[in-house]
C-alpha positions as CSV (number, residue, x, y, z in Angstrom):
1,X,179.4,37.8,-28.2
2,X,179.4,40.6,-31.1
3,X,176.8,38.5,-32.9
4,X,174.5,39.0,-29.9
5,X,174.8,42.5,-29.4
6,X,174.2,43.0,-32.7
7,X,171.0,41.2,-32.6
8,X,170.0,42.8,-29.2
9,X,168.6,46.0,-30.8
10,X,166.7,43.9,-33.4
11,X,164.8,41.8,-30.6
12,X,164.2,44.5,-28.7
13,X,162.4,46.3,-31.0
14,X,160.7,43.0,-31.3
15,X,159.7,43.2,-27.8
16,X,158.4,46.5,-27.6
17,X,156.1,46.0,-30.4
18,X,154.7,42.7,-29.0
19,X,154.0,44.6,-25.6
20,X,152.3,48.2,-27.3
21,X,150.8,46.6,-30.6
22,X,150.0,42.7,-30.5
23,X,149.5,42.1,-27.1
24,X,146.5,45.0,-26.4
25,X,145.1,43.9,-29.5
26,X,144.8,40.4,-28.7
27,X,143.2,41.3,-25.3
28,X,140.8,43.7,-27.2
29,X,139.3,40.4,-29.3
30,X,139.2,38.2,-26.3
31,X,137.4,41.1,-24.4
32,X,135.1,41.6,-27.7
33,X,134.9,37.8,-27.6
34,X,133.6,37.6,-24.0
35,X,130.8,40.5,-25.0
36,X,129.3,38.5,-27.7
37,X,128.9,35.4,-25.9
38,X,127.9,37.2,-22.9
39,X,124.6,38.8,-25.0
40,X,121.5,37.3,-24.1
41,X,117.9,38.4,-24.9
42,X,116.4,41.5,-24.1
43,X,119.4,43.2,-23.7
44,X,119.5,46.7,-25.3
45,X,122.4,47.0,-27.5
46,X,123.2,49.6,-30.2
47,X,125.4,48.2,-33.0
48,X,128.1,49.6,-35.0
49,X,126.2,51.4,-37.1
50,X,124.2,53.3,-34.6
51,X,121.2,51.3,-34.5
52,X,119.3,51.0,-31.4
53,X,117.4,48.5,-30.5
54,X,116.8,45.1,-27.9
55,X,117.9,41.7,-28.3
56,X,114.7,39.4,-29.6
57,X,116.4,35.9,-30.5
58,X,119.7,34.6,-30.5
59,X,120.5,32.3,-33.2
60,X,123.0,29.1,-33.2
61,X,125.1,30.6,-36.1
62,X,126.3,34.3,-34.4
63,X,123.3,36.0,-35.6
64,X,121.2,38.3,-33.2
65,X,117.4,39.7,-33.9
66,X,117.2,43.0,-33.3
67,X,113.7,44.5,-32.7
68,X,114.0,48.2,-33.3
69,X,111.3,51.4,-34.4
70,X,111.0,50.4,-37.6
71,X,110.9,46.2,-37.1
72,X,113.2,43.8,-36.9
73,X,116.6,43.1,-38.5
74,X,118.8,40.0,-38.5
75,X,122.6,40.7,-37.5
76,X,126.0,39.4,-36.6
77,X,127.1,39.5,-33.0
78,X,130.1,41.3,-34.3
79,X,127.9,44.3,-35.2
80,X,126.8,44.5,-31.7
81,X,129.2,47.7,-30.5
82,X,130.8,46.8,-27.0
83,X,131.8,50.3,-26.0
84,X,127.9,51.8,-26.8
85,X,126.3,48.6,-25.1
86,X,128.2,49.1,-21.9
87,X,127.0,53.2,-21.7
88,X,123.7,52.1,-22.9
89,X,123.4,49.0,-19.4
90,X,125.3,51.4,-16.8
91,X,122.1,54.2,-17.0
């Protein structure tokens, strides 16, 4: 019984890091996840980097066309920026 409630404090520490730091994080990827697979062309995205532009191709190995001002540029979905894509389809 003492070995368990010395233990106690150790796991729940444990606990409360899986439920505030591990746990929103994984559901932060799987939400990021979802994004990327969920682009499509002619969407109008602006990446990470504060590029603007609209989705020209899609290509099989999780790259994107971008067709911006100044011409096109080949990206990663994972440049794509979920938080400035949402803003930029809700106006």
């Amino acid at each position: 019984m003492e070995n368990i409630q010395q233990f106690l404090p150790i796991l729940l520490i444990f606990g409360v890091m899986y439920f505030l730091m591990i746990r929103p994080q994984q559901k932060r990827i799987k939400k990021e996840k979802e994004f990327e697979s969920s682009l499509k062309v002619g969407d109008k995205v602006i990446t990470k980097a504060g590029i603007h532009g609209r989705i020209s191709e899609i290509g099989a190995d999780e790259t994107v066309i971008l067709e911006t001002m100044a011409g096109k540029l080949k990206m990663e979905k994972a440049a794509i920026s979920l938080e400035m894509s949402q803003k930029v389809q809700k106006v």
